[in-house]
N, C-alpha and C positions, 0 to 999 in steps of 0.2 A: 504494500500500500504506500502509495507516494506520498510524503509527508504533507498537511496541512497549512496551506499560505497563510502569512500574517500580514504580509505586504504585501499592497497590491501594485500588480508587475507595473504600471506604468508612475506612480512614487518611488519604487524601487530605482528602475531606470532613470529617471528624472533626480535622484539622488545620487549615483553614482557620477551622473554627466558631470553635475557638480561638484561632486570631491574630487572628480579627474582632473575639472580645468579648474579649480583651487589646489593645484602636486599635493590632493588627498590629504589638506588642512583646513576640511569646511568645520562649520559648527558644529557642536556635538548631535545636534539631535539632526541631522542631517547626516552627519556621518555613520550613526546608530541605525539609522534606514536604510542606507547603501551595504552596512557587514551585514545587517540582517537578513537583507534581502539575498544577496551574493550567496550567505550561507545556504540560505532556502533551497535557490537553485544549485549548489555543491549538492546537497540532498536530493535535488531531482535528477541531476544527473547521474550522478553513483551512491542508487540509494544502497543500506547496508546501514549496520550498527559495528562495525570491525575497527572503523579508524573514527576519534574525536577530533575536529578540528574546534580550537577554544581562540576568541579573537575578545581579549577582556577587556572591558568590560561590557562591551556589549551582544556579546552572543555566544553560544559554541553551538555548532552539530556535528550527528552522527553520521557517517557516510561510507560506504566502500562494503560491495558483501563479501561475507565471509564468516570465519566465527564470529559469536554473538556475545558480549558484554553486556553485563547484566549487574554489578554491585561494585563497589569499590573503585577506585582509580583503575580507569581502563589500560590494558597493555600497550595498546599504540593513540599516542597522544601527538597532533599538533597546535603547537600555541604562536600566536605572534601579533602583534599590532594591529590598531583596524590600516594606518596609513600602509601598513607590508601590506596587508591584507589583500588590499583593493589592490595595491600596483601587482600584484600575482596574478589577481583575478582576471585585470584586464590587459594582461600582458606586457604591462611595463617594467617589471621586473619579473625574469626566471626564475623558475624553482631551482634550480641548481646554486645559481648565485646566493638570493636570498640565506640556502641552507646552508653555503659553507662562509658564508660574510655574517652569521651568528645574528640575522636577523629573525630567522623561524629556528624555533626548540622542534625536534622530533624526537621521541622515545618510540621504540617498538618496531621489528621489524617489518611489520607493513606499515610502517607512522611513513607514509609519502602520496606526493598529488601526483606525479611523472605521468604523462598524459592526458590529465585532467585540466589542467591549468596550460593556456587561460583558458578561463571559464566561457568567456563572453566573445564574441566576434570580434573585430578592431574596430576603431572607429572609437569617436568620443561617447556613443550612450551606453551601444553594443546592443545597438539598435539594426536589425537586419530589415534591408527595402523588402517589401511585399509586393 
């Protein structure tokens, strides 16, 4: 079951445009819309409960199938910034780099995005023409 929207895509989108053309230093409750949103769709794309991606304070989810985490600190963890966050998400900065420039913490051997990321098409919303 595909996880429950809380944002709706076009605030989500609308929020990211803005923390991209602010180099992802908009205001909190702006930028609290754009990880949470990002997150949403990390979970619609690779749903699963295997990997936590935690972006504090304003969000984490579960994503990646696999085994199942059920109690306690999960075995594979990602945490990092909402500003990493976003520049992964939308391609402006690589997971590669990011991980070994000690911007994103991974624990756990499947704690990784590698092919996942970016999330979103290029472009400033990651808005694709219809």
């Amino acid at each position: 079951m595909p996880p429950r929207r809380r944002v709706p895509l076009e605030d989500g989108r609308d929020a990211l445009a803005v923390c991209r053309s602010a180099g992802f230093a908009a205001d909190r409750a702006v930028t609290a819309t754009a990880v949470r949103f990002t997150l949403e769709e990390l979970s619609a794309v690779a749903p699963g409960r295997t990997v936590e991606v935690r972006v504090p304070p304003y969000g984490a989810a579960q994503c990646i199938t696999g085994p199942v985490h059920r109690r306690g600190t999960p075995p594979n963890v990602i945490e990092t910034d909402a500003a990493t966050w976003l520049a992964l998400v939308t391609g402006d900065l690589g997971w590669q780099e990011a991980l070994h420039s000690g911007l994103v913490r991974a624990s756990g051997q499947r704690a990784h995005l590698d092919g996942l990321l970016p999330l979103l098409p290029p472009g400033p919303t990651g808005d694709q023409s219809d």
